[in-house]
C-alpha positions in Angstrom: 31.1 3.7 -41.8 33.9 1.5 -40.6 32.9 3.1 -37.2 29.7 1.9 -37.2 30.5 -2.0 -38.7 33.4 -2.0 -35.4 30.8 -0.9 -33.0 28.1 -3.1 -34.8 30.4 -6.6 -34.0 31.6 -5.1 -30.4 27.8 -5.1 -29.2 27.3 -8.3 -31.4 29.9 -10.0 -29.6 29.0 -9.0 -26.0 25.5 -9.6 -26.2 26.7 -13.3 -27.6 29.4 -13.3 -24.6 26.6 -12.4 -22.1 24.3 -15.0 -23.2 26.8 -17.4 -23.2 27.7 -17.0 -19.3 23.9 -17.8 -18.5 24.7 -21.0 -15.8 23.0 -24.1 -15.4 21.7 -24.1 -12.1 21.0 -27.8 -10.4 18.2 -28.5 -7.1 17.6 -31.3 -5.4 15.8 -32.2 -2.1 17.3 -34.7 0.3 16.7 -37.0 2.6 15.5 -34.3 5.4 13.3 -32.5 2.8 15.8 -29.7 2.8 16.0 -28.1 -0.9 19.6 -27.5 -2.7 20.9 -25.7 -5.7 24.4 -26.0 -6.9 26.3 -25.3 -10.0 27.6 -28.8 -10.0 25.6 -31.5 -10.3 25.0 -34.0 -7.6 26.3 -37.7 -7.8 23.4 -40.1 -7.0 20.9 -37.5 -7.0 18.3 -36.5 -9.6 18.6 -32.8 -10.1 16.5 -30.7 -11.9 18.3 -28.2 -13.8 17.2 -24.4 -14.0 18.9 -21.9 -16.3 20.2 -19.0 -14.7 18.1 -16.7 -17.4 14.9 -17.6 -16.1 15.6 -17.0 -12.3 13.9 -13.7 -11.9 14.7 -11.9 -8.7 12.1 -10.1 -6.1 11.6 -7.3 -6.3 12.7 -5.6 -2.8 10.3 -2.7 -1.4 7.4 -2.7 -3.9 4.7 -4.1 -1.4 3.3 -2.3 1.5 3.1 -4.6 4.2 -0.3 -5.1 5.4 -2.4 -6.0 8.5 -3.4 -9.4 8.5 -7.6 -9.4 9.3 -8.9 -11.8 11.1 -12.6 -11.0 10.1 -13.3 -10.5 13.7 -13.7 -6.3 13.4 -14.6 -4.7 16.3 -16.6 -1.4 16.1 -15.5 1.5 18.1 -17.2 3.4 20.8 -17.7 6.1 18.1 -19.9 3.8 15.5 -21.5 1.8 18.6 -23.1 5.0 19.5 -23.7 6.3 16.1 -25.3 2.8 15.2 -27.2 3.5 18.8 -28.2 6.9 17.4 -29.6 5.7 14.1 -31.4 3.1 15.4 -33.1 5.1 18.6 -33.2 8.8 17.0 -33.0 9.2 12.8 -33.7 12.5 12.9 -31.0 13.3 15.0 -28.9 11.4 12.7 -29.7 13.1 9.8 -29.2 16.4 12.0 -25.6 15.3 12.4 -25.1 14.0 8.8 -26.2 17.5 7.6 -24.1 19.3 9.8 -21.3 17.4 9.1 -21.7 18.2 5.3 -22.2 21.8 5.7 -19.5 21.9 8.1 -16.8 19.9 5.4 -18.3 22.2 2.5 -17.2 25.4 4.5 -13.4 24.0 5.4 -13.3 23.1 1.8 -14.3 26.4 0.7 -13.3 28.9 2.7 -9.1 29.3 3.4 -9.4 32.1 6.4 -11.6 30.3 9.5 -12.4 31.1 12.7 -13.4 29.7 15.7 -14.4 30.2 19.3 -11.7 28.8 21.6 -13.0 27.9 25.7 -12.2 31.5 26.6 -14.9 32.6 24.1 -12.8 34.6 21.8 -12.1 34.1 17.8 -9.0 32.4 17.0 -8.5 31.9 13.6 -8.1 28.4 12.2 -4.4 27.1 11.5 -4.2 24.7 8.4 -3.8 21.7 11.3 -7.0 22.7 13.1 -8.8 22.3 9.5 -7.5 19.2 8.6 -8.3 17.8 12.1 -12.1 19.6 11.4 -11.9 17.5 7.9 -11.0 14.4 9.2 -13.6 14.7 11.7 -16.3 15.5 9.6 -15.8 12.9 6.9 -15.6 10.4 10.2 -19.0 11.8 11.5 -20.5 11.7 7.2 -19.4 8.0 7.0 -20.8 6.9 10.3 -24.4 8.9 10.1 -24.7 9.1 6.3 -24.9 5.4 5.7 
């Protein structure tokens, strides 16, 4: 029991030493609009005083740094000509959207593909071929599916 009253005042008095050695902070702006901070306060100058607890620092490497977007979007050749195709021929884009589908339902279903390569053989598909197919697919769903 005396144990535990020792360590009770040890962390008693260090959280009272910590709080303690919290600093007053001063800033000020001068002449040139620059903005100061100091421990000591300026002669001449009104200062506004910060305490040292309520600084809060950033946080480093928590945001993804992101593309600044004008608005101004420009579509690709690949949705220029599947725009062209909806517009001219719907059929033949719901031909494509339906292929598409079928063709993403089989690469998500089936793990052992094949495919004909230019010499007209079967080659079967490596997990890089499929996720090229994938990415392909979903590309041609959201362009003639909409």
């Amino acid at each position: 029991m005396k144990r535990f009253i020792q360590l009770l005042a040890i962390v008693t008095s260090s959280i009272l030493a910590f709080s303690a050695f919290s600093a007053a902070i001063y800033t000020w702006t001068d002449a040139n609009g620059v903005v100061h901070y100091s421990q000591q306060p300026p002669k001449g100058v009104n200062a506004t005083i910060i305490s040292s607890e309520d600084l809060q620092p950033k946080k480093i490497g928590t945001k993804t740094p992101t593309r600044f977007n004008d608005g101004s979007v420009e579509e690709s050749d690949l949705a220029r000509s599947a725009k062209l195709i909806k517009e001219k021929d719907a059929q033949q884009a719901k031909s494509i959207c339906d292929n598409a589908k079928h063709s993403l339902d089989l690469l998500n279903t089936y793990t052992r593909l094949t495919k004909t390569d230019d010499s007209g053989e079967e080659v079967t598909m490596t997990e890089e071929d499929k996720q090229s197919a994938r990415a392909e697919n979903e590309q041609r769903i959201k362009l003639f599916c909409q």
